[in-house]
DRENRO-589033 format. One record per residue (C-alpha): x, y, z; residue in one letter. Coordinates in steps of 0.25 Angstrom, whole numbers, padded with zeros to 4 digits, always signed. Layout:
REM residues N
XYZA/...
END
This chain:
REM residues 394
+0000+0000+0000X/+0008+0013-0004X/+0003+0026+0004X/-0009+0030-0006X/-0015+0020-0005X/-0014+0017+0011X/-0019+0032+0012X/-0031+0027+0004X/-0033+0015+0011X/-0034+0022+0024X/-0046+0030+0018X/-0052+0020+0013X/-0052+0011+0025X/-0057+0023+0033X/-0069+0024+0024X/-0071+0011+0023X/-0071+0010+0038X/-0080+0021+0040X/-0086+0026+0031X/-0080+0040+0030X/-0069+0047+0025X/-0059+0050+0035X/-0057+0061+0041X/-0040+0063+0041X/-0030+0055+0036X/-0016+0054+0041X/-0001+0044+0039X/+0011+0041+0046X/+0022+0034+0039X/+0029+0020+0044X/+0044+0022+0045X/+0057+0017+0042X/+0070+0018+0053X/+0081+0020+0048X/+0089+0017+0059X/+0085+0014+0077X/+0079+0003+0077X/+0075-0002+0091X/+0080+0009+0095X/+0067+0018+0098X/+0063+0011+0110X/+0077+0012+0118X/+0075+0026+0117X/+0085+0027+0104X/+0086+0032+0092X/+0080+0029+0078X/+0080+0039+0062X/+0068+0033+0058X/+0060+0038+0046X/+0045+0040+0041X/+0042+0031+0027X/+0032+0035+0016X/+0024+0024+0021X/+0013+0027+0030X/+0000+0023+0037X/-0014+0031+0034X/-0024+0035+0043X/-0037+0040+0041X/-0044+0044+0052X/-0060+0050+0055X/-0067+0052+0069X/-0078+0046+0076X/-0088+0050+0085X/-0089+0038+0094X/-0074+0039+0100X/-0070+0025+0093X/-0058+0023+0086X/-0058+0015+0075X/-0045+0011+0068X/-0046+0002+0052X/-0034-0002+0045X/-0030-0009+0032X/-0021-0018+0041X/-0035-0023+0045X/-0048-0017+0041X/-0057-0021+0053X/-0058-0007+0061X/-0055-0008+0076X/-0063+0002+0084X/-0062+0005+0097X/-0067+0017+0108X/-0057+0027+0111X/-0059+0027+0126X/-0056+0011+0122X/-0042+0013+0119X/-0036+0012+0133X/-0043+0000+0135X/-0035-0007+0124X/-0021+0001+0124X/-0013-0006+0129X/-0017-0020+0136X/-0029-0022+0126X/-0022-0021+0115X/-0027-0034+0107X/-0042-0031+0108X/-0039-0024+0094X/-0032-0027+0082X/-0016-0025+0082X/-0016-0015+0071X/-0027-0007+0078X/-0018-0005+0090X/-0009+0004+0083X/-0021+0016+0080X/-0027+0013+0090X/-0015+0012+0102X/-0012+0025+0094X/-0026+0032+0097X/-0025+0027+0112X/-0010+0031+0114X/-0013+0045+0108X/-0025+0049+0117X/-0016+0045+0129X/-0003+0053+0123X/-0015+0065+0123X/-0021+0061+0134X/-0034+0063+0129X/-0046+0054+0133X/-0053+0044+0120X/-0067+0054+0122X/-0059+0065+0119X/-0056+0062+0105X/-0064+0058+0094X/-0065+0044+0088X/-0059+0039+0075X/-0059+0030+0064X/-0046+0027+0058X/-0041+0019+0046X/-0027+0016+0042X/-0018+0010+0031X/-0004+0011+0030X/+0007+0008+0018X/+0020+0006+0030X/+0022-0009+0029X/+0018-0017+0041X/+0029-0026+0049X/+0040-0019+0041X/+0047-0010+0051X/+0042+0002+0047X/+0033+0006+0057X/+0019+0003+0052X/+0013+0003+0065X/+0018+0019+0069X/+0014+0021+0057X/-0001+0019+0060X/+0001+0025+0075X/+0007+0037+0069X/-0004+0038+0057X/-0014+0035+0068X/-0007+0045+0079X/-0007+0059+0069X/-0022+0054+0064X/-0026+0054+0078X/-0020+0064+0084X/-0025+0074+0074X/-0039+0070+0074X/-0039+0070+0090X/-0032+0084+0091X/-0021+0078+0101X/-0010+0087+0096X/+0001+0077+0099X/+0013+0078+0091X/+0021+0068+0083X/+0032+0064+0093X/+0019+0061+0102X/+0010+0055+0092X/+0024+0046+0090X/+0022+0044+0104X/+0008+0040+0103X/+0012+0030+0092X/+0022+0023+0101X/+0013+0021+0113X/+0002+0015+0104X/+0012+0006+0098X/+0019+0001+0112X/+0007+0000+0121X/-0005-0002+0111X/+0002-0010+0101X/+0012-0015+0111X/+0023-0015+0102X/+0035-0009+0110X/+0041+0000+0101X/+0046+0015+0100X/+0045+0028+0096X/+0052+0028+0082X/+0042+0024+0073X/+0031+0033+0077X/+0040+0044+0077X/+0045+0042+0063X/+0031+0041+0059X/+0027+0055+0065X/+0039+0061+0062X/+0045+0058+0050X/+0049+0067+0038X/+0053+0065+0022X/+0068+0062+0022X/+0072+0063+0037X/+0073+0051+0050X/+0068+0055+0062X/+0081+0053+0072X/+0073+0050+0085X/+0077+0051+0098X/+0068+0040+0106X/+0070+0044+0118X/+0067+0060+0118X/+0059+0058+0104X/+0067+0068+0097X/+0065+0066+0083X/+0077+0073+0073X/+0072+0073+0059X/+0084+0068+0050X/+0087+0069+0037X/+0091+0056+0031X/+0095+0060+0016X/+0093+0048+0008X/+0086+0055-0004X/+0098+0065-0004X/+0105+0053-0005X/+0099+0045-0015X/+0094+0034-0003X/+0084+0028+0002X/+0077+0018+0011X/+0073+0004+0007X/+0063-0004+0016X/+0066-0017+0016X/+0054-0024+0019X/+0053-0037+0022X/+0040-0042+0027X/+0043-0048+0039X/+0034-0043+0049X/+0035-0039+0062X/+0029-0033+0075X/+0033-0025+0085X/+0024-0028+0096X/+0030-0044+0095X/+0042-0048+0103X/+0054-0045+0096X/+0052-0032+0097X/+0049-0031+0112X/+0059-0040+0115X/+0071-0031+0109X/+0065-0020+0117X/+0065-0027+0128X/+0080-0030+0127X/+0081-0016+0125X/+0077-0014+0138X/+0084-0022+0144X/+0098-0018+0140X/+0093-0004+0144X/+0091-0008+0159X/+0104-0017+0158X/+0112-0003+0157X/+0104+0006+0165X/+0099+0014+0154X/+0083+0020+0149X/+0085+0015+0137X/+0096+0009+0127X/+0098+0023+0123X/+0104+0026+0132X/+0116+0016+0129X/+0127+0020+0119X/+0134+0010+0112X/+0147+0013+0123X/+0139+0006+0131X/+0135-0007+0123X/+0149-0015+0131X/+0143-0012+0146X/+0129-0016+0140X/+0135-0029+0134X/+0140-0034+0147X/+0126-0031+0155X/+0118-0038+0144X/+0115-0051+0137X/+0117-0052+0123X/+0103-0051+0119X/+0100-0038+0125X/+0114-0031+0122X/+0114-0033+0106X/+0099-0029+0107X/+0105-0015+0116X/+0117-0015+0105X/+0106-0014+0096X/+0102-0002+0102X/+0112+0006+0106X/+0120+0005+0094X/+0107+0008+0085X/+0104+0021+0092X/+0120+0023+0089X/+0117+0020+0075X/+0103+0031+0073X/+0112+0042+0078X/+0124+0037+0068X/+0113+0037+0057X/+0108+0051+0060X/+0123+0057+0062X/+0127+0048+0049X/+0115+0055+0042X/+0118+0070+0046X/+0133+0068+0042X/+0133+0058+0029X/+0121+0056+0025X/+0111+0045+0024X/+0121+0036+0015X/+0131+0035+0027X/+0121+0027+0037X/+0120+0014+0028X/+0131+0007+0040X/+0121+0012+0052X/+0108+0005+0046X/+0115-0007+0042X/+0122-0009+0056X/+0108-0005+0063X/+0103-0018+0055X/+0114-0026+0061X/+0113-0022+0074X/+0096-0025+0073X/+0100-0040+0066X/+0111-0043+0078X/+0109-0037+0090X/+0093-0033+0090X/+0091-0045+0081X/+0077-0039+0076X/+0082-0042+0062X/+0075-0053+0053X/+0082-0060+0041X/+0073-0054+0030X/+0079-0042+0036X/+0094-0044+0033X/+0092-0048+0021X/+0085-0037+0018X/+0097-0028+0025X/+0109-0036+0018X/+0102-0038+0004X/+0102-0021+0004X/+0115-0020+0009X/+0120-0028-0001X/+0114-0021-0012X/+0121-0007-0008X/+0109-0002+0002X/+0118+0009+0011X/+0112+0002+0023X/+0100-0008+0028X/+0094-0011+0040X/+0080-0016+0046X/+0072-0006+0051X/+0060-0007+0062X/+0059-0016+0074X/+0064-0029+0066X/+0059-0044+0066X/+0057-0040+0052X/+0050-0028+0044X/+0061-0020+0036X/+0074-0017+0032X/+0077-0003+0026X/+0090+0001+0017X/+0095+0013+0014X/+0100+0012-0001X/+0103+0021-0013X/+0091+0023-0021X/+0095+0019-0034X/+0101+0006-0026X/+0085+0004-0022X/+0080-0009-0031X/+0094-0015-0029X/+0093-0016-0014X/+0079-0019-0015X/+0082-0030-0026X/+0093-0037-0014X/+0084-0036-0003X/+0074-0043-0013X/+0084-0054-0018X/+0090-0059-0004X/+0076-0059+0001X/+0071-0069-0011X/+0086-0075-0008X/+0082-0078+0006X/+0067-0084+0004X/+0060-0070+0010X/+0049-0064+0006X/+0051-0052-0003X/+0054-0038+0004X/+0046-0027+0002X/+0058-0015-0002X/+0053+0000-0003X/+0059+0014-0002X/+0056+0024+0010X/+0058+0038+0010X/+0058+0046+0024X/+0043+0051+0023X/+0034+0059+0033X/+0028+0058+0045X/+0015+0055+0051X/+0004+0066+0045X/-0009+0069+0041X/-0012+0065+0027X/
END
């Protein structure tokens, strides 16, 4: 589904639904990180970017203070009382479908963040498509909490602004949806702009927009799809964070931000060898976003191949949330001239991206194709993204 037509498809699912046209349509885009992975949630750093693909909202009120959510994910509305919402979020969670809990956990987040009671706003039907690939690591789920956050909070009046419509999105997703993850996706998806990363600061949410210079430069990103599918509120992902957590407590710091790699010998000896290669991973990513950003503003965008290719190492060997369609995605588009390659997202599949010339785009892609076919996998779903906007009305 390309853009047009999931902006059509919302309408028309709306209209289906109710009967009416609606009344405001709004998008937030999925995102791609360039580099920071796992990162977000030790109070690290991350440079992720906006992509052109986005979720649609449309959105028209109610009178009967019910919100009622419809999807192409799966067309059977879910409707329930706004003065419900706290009877679901978050230990009732599984009385409605999963998918429902991201708009939904979003509404009921972004009344507490307001602290405005459910009478006090209106209700609403809402209808949603989206053209960000599910399961492949670019954020398809904050992309519907920040389509559905914007859409929400406009309608309602709230006034909040984007870093805490980012933060709304993050409480829905951790204690609606229960996945534990951080800030970094919503906050690429409020925040980002054409051609620039957003180089945040996850602890103190300072957001530096940086230019990345891959048109100037004749680059570009390559997603690297590989359908293997994933999810975050499952145990991998919790599991990592939890070793996280861990190592932090072992030296007596908030958060494995607070650990430089100087530090990465005393930690060594203190842990086992399963929780230090998971803190290695940590430490010496936040070393490598901050190299990236620096690399960036002094060389340019051609000079950070070594950084995303070592962040792909450290995620295969010491976070181990790689998969093996992933680095044969990886070393197929190294071999074939890519600068560098690395997964991106959460792991245990999703995708890879690679930064390559853009005349050199159909020979990486025919490589990644090849060792694919070579290795018995399905075939990977390659395209181009370029740094896009953020969440807005449409």
């Amino acid at each position: 589904m390309t853009g047009t037509d999931a902006a059509a498809a919302a309408r028309e699912l709306f209209i289906r639904t109710t009967g009416q046209k609606p009344e405001g349509a709004w998008s937030a885009p999925g995102r791609v990180n360039l580099i920071g992975e796992h990162t977000d949630y030790n109070d690290g750093f991350v440079l992720p970017f906006a992509i052109p693909h986005r979720t649609h909202v449309r959105l028209g009120p109610r009178d009967d203070g019910r919100i009622r959510v419809v999807s192409t994910f799966d067309e059977v509305p879910v409707e329930v009382a706004l003065g419900d919402l706290d009877a679901l979020f978050p230990e009732n969670r599984g009385r409605v479908p999963e998918w429902s809990t991201y708009p939904l956990g979003v509404a009921w987040a972004l009344l507490r963040a307001a602290g405005r009671p459910a009478d006090s706003v209106t209700g609403v039907d809402i209808a949603i498509a989206s053209d960000v690939p599910v399961g492949a690591g670019l954020s398809s789920s904050a992309a519907i909490e920040s389509a559905t956050a914007i859409a929400l909070d406009e309608t309602w009046g709230l006034g909040l602004d984007r870093v805490a419509l980012a933060q709304v999105g993050r409480t829905a997703e951790n204690e609606a949806v229960g996945a534990p993850t951080g800030i970094m996706d919503q906050m690429a998806s409020m925040l980002g702009e054409p051609d620039r990363a957003i180089f945040l600061d996850c602890r103190s949410l300072v957001a530096t927009v940086t230019g990345l210079g891959f048109a100037a430069a004749d680059l570009e990103i390559l997603v690297l799809d590989t359908g293997v599918t994933h999810a975050h509120s499952t145990g991998g992902y919790r599991e990592r964070r939890a070793s996280c957590e861990l190592g932090a407590r072992i030296m007596g710091v908030p958060a494995l931000r607070d650990l430089s790699v100087d530090d990465l010998p005393t930690a060594q000896a203190r842990m086992d060898d399963v929780t230090f290669r998971r803190v290695r991973h940590i430490v010496t990513e936040n070393q490598r976003v901050q190299d990236t950003v620096r690399t960036l503003r002094a060389s340019g965008p051609r000079a950070i191949g070594d950084l995303l290719t070592a962040s792909h190492a450290s995620m295969r060997d010491d976070f181990e949330i790689s998969v093996p369609e992933l680095d044969t995605a990886v070393d197929a588009a190294l071999a074939a001239g890519a600068v560098g390659a690395r997964m991106t997202g959460g792991g245990f599949g999703g995708a890879a991206i690679a930064l390559v010339d853009r005349a050199h785009r159909t020979a990486v892609a025919a490589s990644v194709e090849a060792a694919f076919a070579a290795a018995g996998y399905a075939a990977p779903h390659i395209f181009p993204v370029t740094p896009s906007a953020g969440a807005a009305r449409s």
